[in-house]
C-alpha positions as CSV (number, residue, x, y, z in Angstrom):
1,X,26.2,-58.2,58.6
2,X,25.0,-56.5,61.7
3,X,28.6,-56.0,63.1
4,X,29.6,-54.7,59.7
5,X,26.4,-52.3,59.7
6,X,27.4,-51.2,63.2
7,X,31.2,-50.2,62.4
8,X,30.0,-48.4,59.1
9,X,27.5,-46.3,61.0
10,X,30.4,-45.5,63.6
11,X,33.2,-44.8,61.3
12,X,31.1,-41.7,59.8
13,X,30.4,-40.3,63.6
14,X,27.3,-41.7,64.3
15,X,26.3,-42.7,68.1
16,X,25.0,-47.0,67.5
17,X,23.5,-49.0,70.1
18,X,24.5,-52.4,69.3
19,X,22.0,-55.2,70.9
20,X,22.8,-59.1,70.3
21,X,20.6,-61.8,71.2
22,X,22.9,-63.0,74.8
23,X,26.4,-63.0,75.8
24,X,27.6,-65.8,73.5
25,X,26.8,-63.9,69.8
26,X,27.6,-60.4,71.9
27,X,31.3,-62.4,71.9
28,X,31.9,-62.8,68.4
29,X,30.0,-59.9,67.4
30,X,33.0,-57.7,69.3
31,X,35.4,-60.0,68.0
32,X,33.8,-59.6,64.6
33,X,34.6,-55.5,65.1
34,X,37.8,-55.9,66.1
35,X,39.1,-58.2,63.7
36,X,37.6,-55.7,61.2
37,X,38.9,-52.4,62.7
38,X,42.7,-54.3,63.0
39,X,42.0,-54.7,59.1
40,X,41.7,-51.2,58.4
41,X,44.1,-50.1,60.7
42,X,46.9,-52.4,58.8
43,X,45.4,-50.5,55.7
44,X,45.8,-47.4,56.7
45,X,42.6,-46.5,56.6
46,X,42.0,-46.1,60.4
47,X,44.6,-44.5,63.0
48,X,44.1,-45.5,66.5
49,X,42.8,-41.9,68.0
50,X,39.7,-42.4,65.0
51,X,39.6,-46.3,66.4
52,X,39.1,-44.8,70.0
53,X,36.5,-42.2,69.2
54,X,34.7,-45.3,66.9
55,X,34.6,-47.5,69.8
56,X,33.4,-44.7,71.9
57,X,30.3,-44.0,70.0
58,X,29.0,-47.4,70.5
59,X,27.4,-49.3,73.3
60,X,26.6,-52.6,72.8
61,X,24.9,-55.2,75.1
62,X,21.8,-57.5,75.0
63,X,19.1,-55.4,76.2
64,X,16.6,-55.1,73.6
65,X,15.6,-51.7,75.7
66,X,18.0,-50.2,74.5
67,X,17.0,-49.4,71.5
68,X,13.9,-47.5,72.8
69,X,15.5,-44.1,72.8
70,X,16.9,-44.2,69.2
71,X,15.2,-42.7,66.6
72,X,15.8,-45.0,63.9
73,X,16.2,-48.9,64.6
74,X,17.5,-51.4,62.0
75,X,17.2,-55.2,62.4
76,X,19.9,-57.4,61.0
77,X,19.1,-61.0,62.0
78,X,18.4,-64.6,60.3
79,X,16.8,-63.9,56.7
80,X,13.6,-65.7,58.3
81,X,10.3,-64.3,58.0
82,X,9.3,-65.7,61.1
83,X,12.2,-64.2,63.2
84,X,12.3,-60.9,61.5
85,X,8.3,-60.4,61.9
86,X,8.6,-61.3,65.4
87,X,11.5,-58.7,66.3
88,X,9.5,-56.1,64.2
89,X,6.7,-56.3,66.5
90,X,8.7,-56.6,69.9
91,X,10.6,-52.9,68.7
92,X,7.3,-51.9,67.9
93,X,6.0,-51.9,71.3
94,X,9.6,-50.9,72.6
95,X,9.4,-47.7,70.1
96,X,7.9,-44.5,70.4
97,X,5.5,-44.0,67.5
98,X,7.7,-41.8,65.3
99,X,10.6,-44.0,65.5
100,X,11.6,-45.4,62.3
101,X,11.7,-49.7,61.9
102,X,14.1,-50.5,59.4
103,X,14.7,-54.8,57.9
104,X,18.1,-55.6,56.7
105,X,16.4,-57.9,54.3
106,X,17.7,-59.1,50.6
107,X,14.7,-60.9,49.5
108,X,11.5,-61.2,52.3
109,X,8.7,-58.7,51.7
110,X,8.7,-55.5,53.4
111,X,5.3,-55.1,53.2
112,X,4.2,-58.7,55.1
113,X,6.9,-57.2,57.1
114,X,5.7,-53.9,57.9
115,X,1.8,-55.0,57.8
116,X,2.6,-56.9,61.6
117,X,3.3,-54.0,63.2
118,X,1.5,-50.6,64.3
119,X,3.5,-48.9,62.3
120,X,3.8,-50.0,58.5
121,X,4.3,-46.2,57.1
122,X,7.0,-46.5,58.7
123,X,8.8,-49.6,58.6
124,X,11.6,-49.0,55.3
125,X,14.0,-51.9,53.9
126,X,17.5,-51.6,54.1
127,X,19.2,-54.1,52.1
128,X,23.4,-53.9,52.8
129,X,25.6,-55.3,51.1
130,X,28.1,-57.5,52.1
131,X,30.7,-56.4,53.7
132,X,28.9,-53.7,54.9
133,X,31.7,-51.1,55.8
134,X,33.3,-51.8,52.5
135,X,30.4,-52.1,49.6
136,X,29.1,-48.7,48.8
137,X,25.6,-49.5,47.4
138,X,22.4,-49.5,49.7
139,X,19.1,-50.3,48.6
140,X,16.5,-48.7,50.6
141,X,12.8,-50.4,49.7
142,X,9.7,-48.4,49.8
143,X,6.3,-50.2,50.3
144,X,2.9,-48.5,48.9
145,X,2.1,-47.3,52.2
146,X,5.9,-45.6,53.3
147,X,5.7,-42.0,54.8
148,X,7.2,-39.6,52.4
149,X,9.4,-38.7,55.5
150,X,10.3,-42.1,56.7
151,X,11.4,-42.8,53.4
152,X,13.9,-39.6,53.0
153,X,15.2,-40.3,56.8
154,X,16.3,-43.8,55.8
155,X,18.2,-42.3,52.6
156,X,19.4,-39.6,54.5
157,X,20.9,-42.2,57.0
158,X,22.3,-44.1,54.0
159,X,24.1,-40.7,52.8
160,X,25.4,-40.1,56.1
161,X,27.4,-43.8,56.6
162,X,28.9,-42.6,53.0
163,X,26.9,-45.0,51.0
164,X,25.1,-44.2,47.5
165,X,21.7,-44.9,48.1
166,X,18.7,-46.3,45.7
167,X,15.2,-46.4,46.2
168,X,13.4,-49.1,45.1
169,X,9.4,-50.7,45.2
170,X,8.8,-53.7,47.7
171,X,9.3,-56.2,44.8
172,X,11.2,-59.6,45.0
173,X,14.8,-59.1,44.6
174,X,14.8,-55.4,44.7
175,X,16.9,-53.9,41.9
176,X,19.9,-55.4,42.3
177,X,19.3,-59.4,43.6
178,X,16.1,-59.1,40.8
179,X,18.0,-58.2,38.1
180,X,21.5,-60.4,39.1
181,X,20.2,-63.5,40.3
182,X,18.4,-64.5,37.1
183,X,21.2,-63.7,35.0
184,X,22.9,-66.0,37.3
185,X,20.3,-68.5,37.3
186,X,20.7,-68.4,33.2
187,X,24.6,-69.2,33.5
188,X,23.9,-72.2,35.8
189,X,21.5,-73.4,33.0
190,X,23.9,-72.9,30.1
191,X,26.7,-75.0,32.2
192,X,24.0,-77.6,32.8
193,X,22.9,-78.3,29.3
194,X,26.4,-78.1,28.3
195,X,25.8,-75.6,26.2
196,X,29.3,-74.1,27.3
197,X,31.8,-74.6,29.7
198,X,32.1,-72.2,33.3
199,X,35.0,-70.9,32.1
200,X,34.0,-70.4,29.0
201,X,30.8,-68.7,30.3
202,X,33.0,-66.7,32.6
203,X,35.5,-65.6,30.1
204,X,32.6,-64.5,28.0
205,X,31.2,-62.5,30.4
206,X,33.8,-60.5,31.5
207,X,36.1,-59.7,28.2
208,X,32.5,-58.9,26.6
209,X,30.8,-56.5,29.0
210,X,33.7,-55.8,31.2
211,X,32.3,-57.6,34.3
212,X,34.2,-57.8,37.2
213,X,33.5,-61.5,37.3
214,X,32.1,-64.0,35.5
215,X,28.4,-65.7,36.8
216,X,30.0,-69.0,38.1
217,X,32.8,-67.5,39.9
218,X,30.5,-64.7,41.4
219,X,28.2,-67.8,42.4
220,X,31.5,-69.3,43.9
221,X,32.0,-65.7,46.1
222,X,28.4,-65.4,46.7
223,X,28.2,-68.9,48.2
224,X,26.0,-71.3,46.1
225,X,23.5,-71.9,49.4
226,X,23.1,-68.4,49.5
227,X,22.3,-68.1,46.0
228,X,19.9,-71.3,45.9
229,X,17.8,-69.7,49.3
230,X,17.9,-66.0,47.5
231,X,16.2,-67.5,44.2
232,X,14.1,-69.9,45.9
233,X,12.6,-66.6,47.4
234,X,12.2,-65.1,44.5
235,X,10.2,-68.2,42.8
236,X,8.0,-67.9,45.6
237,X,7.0,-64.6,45.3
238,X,7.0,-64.3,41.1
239,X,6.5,-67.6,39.7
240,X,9.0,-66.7,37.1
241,X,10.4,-70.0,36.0
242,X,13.8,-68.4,35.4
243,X,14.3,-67.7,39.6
244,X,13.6,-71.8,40.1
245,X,16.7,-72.8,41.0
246,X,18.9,-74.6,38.2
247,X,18.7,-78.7,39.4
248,X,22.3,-78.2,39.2
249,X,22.5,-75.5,41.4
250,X,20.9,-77.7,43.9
251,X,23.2,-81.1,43.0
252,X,26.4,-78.8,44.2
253,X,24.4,-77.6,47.4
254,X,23.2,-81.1,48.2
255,X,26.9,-82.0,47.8
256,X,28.3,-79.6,49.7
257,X,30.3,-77.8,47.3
258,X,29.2,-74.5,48.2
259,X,31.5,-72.4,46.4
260,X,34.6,-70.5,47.9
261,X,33.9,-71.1,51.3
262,X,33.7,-74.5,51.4
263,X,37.2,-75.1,49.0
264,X,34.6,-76.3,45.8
265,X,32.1,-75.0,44.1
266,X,31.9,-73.9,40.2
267,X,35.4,-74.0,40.6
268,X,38.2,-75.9,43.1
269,X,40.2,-73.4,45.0
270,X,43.2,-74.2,46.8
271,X,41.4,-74.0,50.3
272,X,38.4,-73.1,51.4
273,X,37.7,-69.2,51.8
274,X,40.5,-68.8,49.2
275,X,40.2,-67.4,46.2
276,X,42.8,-69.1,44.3
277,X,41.4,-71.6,41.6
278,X,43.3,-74.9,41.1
279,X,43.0,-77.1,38.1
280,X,42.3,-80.8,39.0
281,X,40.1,-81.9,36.0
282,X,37.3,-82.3,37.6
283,X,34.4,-80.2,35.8
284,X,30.8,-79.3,37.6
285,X,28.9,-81.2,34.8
286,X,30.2,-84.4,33.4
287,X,31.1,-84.2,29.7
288,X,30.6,-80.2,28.9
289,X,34.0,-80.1,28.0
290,X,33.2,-82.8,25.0
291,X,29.9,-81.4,24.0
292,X,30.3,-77.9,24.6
293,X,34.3,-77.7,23.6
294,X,36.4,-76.1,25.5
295,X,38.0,-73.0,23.9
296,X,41.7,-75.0,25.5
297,X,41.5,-77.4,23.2
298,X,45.2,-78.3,21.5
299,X,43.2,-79.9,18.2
300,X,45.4,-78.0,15.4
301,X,43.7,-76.9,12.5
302,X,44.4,-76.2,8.7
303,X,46.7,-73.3,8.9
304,X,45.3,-70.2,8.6
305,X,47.9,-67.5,6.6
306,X,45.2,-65.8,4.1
307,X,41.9,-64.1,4.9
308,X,38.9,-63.1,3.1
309,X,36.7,-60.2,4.9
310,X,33.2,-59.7,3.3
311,X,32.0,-56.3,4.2
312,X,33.3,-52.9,4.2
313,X,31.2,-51.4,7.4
314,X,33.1,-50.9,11.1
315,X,33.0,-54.7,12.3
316,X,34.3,-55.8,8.9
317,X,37.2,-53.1,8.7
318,X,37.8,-53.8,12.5
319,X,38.4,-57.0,12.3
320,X,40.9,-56.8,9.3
321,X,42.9,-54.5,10.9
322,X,43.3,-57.1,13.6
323,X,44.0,-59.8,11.4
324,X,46.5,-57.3,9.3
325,X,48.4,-56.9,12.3
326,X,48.5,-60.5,13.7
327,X,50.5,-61.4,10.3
328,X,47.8,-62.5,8.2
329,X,47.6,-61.2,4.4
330,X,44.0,-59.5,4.7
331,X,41.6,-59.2,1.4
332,X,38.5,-57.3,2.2
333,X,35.7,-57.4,-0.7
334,X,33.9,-54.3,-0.7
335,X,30.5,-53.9,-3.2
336,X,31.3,-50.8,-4.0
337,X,34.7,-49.2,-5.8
338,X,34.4,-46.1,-3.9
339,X,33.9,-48.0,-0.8
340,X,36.6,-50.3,-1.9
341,X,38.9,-47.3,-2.5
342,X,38.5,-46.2,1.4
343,X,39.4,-49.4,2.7
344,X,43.1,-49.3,2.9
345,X,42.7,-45.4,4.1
346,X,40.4,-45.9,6.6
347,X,42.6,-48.7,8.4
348,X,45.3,-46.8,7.9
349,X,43.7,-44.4,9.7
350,X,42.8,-46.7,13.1
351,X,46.5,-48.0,12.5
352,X,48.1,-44.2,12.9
353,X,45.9,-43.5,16.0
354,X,47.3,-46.6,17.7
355,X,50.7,-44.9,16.8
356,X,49.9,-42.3,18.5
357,X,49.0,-43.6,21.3
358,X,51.8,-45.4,21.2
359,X,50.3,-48.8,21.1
360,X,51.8,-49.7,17.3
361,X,55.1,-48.8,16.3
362,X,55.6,-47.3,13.2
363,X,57.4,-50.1,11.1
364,X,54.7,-52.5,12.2
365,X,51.6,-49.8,11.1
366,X,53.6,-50.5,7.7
367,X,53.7,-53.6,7.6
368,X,49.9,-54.3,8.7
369,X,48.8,-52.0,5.5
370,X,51.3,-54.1,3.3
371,X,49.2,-57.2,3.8
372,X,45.7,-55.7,3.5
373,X,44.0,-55.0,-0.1
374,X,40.7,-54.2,-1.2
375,X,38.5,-55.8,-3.9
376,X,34.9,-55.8,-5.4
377,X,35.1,-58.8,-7.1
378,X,34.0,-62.2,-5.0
379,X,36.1,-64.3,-6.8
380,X,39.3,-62.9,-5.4
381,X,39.1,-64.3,-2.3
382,X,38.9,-67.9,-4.1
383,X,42.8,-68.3,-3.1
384,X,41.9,-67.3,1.1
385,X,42.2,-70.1,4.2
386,X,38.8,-68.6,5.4
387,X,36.8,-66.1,4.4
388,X,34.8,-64.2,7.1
389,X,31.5,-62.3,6.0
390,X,30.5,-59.1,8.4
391,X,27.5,-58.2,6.3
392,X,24.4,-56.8,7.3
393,X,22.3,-58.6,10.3
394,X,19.5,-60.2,7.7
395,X,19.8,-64.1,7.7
396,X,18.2,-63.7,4.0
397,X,21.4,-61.9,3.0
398,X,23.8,-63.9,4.8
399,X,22.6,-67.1,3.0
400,X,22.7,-65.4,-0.4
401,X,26.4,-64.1,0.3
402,X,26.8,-68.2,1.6
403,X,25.7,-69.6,-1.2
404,X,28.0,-67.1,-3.9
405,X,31.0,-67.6,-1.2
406,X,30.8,-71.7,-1.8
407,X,31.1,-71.3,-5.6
408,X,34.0,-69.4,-5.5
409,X,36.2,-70.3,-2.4
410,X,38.3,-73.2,-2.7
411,X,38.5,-76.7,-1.5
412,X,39.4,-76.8,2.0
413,X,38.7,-73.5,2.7
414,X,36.9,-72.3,5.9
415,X,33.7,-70.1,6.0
416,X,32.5,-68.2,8.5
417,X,30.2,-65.8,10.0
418,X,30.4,-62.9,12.4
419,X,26.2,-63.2,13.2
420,X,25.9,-61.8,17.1
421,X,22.0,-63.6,16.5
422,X,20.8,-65.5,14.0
423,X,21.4,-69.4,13.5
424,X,24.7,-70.2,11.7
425,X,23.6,-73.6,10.9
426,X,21.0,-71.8,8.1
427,X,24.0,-70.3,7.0
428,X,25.9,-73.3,6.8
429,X,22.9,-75.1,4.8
430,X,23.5,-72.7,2.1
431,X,26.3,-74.3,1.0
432,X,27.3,-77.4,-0.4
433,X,30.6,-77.5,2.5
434,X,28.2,-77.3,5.8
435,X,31.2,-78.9,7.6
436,X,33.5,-76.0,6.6
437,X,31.1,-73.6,8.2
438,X,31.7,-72.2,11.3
439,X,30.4,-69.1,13.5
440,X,32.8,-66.3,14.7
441,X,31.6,-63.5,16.6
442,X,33.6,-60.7,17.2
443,X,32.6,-57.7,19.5
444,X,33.1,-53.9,18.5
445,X,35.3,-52.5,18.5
446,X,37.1,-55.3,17.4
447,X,40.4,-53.7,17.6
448,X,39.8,-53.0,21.3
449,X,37.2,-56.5,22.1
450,X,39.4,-59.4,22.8
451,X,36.3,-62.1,22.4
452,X,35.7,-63.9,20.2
453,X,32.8,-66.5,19.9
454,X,33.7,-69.7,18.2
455,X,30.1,-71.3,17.0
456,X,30.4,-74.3,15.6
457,X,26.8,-76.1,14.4
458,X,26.0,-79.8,14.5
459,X,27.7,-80.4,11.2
460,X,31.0,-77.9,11.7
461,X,33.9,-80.2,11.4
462,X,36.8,-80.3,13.9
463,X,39.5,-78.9,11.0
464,X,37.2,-76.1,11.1
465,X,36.9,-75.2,14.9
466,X,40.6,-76.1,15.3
467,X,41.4,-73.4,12.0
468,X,39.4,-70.7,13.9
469,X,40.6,-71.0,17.4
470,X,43.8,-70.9,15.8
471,X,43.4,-68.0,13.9
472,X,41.4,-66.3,16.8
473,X,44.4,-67.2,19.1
474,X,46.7,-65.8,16.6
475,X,44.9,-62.6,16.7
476,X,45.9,-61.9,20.1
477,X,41.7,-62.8,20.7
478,X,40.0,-64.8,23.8
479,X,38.3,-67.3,21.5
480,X,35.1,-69.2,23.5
481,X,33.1,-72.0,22.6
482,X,29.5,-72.2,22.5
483,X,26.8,-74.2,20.8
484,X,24.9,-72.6,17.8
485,X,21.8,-71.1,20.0
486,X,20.3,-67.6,19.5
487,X,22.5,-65.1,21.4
488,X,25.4,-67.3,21.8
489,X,26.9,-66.5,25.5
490,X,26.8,-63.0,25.8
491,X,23.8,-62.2,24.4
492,X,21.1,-64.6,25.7
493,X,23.1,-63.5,29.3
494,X,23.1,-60.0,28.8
495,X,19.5,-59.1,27.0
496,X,17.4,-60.7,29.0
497,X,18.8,-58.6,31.8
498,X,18.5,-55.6,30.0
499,X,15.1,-56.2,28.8
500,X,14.3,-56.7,32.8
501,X,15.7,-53.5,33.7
502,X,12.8,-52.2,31.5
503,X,10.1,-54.2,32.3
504,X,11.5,-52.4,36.2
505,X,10.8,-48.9,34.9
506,X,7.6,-49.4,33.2
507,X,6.0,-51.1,36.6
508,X,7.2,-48.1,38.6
509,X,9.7,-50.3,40.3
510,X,12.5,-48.3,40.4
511,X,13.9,-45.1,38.3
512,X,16.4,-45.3,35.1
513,X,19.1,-43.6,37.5
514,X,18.5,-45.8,40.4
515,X,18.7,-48.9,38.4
516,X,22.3,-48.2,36.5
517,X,23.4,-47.0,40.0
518,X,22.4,-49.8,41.4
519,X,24.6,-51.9,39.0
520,X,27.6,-49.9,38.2
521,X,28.2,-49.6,42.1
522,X,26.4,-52.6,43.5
523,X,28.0,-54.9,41.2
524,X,30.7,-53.2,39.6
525,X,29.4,-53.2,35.7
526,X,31.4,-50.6,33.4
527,X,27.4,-49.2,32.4
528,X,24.2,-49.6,34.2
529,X,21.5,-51.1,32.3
530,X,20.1,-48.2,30.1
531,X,23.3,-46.5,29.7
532,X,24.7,-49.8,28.1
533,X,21.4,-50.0,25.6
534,X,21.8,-46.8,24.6
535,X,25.3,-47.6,23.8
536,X,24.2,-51.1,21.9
537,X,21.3,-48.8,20.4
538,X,17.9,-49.5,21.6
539,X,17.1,-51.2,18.1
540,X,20.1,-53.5,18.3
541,X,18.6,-54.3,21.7
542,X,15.3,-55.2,20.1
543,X,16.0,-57.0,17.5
544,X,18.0,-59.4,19.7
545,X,15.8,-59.8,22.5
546,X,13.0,-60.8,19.7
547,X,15.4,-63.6,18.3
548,X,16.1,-64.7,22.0
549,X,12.3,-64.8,22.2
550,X,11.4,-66.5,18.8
551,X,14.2,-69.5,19.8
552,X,13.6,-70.1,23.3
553,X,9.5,-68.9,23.3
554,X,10.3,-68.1,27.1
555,X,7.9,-65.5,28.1
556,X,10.0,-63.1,29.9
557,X,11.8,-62.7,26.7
558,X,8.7,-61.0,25.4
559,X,10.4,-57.3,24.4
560,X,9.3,-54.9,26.9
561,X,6.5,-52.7,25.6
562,X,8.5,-49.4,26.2
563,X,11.8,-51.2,24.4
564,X,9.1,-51.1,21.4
565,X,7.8,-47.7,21.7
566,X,11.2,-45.8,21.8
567,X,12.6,-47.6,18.9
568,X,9.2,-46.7,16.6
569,X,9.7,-43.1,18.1
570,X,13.2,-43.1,16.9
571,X,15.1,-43.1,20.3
572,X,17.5,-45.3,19.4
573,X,20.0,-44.6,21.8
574,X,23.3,-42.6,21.8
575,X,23.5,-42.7,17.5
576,X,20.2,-40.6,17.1
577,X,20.9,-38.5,20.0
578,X,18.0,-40.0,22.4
579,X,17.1,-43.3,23.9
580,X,16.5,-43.6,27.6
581,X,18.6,-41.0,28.1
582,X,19.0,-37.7,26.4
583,X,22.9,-37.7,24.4
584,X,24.3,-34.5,23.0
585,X,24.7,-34.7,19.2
586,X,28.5,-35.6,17.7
């Protein structure tokens, strides 16, 4: 870290003294550099005139002295509170008083930090990320007592090594390790229960919010050592049960499968430091592929050629134009006759936009409207393979529309239910076929979401989850497997997270801006935080985080006070033209 810190300070023309602790780690520290600067040269990214005039900017020994003259000083050593608070307090008597102390730090507290030294207005964290010259994100960490011009000094220097720079309190984890490393913790502890599998988790992850990677294979890249110190840290500092390290977590340290680096982790790889997965059969917990299901199972199910949509709303239409297109004779019951009259219109509609685009041809447009028809009455869809209900989010509905659908539906056939929330097994219970039930949550848009979650209850039947993986399959769809638990995968990863990012901007911690920077850049996410629940709708966002809560009684899942306040104000998000953010009207 301190050799990458160096060569990004140099490559944008500013002068580094580089000190080491003797000759030895002054070695590999240059070799470190070089290696580096070959990398960028074979890139392209460095010509050897800019690697001369880099390598003429620095000087680089093992003379602590030689810092004195600088005017800002940055300490990138062992994450050790001990070694950092005693380097802080050498510098300090090596520094003239207006020099600025800066701790490369991604969990220790600044403020214990700062409060050994002379100086704590003016001792900043800097937290890099790794690798330094490459990541663009920099968190620089305030403490209550930071000069005003410390502060802006530190960003400034952040700007001027072409980094985007964040400002956050002195709190454990800062924005981005607080808000990551318990969604990462969560993943851990849905493998562990075998409530899914890690690939299944992973899949989820990224084909339903567009992540980068999934939470076990970013554990993998992160190094799972790493990962256990950073949220042992963290426990120590909040007491929040969810950053004690999963036991599981600590099973794969303790064995020494530490993740990429050391060939096994989450996943094998086909040496260590490569990022090349291998299947070998071996799984990180013992049985999750049996109790969890993997979504690769070859089980076939009754075939699938007719199917029922209940609902006439986006998800509903969505997901019969999907269907439609895969092959599949579509019969969407509408409660309505004028809302039955716009079905076939307003897929027709989607369909001619993907024509123009050019993702549909023509002749198959046609032939996706042939096999989709619309209906009011119930008992049409008594000839269907499954029928699929994407009715309003109210479990009192649902088992209503459960309990009319088993009259009517015939032997053998397969019901389902797109619920993103509430417990499938009450729907199931509704019926007099609770082995014929089955969740399946699509994401919208569903012509453009390619997961699907497969949720089968404790009574779901294997013809069932076979029928539907099938058919998701068939669809062109991801299909994952999860147990019947509030929030499936996605959700009870994803809400909690955002509900955090909240809980951040009503203590002060950090701003709105800062924190979706933080993300989108730090760790790659398509939206930051708030941009994403305005996008969901800050209700939506409510009402799921209060089912997480109401299941799991955990008491971070509490909804954030100010989650509550803009949804009774009617800042809803992007639909009502405010939420955290301002949105211009459509």
């Amino acid at each position: 870290m301190g050799a990458g810190i160096v060569e990004a300070l140099a490559r944008h023309d500013l002068a580094v003294v580089g000190v080491e602790r003797d000759f030895e780690s002054l070695r590999r520290a240059r070799a470190r550099l070089a290696h580096s600067l070959d990398r960028a040269q074979g890139h392209g990214q460095l010509d050897p005139p800019a690697r001369e005039d880099l390598l003429a900017r620095l000087d680089l020994g093992t003379d602590l002295a030689a810092v004195a003259d600088c005017d800002l000083v940055i300490e990138a050593i062992d994450e050790r509170m001990d070694a950092k608070a005693a380097l802080l307090a050498r510098l300090d008597t090596l520094c003239p008083p207006a020099t600025v102390l800066v701790t490369n730090t991604s969990s220790l507290s600044v403020t214990e930090l700062a409060a050994g030294t002379g100086r704590p207005a003016r001792v900043l964290g800097m937290h890099w990320f790794n690798p330094a010259p490459v990541m663009r994100l920099v968190e620089v960490v305030r403490t209550v007592v930071t000069d005003p011009d410390a502060l802006a000094a530190v960003v400034s220097l952040a700007e001027a090594a072409g980094k985007t720079a964040v400002v956050a309190a002195d709190r454990a984890g800062f924005i981005v390790n607080a808000l990551l490393f318990g969604y990462l913790n969560n993943a851990v502890r849905m493998v562990e229960s075998r409530f899914a599998t890690q690939e299944d988790v992973d899949a989820a992850m990224r084909l339903g919010c567009g992540h980068p990677m999934g939470p076990l294979a970013l554990l993998d890249l992160i190094g799972l050592d790493a990962a256990q110190a950073i949220l042992a840290s963290m426990y120590e500092q909040t007491g929040d049960r969810r950053h004690a390290p999963a036991p599981l977590l600590g099973q794969l340290v303790a064995a020494g499968l530490l993740g990429r680096k050391a060939g096994r982790g989450f996943y094998t790889y086909a040496a260590p430091d490569s990022g090349e997965v291998v299947a070998t059969g071996a799984r990180v917990a013992t049985g999750a592929a049996a109790a969890a299901g993997g979504a690769g199972s070859g089980e076939a199910g009754p075939p699938v050629r007719t199917v029922g949509v209940v609902g006439s709303g986006t998800m509903a239409l969505g997901i019969a134009e999907v269907l439609a297109r895969s092959g599949h004779e579509v019969v969407v019951r509408a409660r309505r006759p004028d809302a039955a009259d716009g079905v076939r219109a307003r897929v027709q509609a989607s369909l001619d936009a993907a024509v123009a685009k050019g993702r549909l041809s023509e002749r198959d447009r046609d032939g996706a409207v042939s096999r989709l028809r619309a209906t009011t009455d119930l008992g049409d869809l008594g000839t269907c393979d499954l029928v699929l209900e994407a009715v309003v989010e109210d479990l009192a509905v649902k088992r209503e529309l459960f309990t009319d659908l088993d009259k009517v539906a015939r032997a053998g056939a397969i019901l389902a239910t797109t619920t993103s929330s509430l417990p499938v097994i009450d729907c199931a219970m509704a019926t007099s076929r609770p082995a014929d039930v089955v969740g399946m949550h699509w994401f919208n848009p569903a012509p453009a979401m390619r997961l699907v979650e497969i949720v089968p209850t404790v009574l779901t039947g294997a013809p069932a989850i076979a029928a539907v993986l099938g058919l998701a399959r068939a669809a062109g769809r991801h299909p994952v497997r999860c147990a019947d638990r509030a929030g499936f995968i996605v959700n009870a990863l994803l809400f909690p997270y955002l509900n955090d990012a909240v809980r951040m901007v009503e203590a002060n911690y950090a701003t709105i801006d800062d924190i979706d920077t933080a993300m989108t850049v730090g760790c790659g996410h398509p939206l930051g935080p708030f941009a994403l629940a305005d996008v969901v709708g800050l209700d939506v966002t409510l009402a799921i985080t209060r089912s997480l809560y109401e299941q799991f009684r955990e008491p971070a899942y509490v909804p954030a006070p100010l989650l509550e306040h803009l949804v009774r104000a009617g800042f809803l998000g992007r639909k009502a033209g405010r939420g955290f953010r301002e949105h211009p009207r459509r």
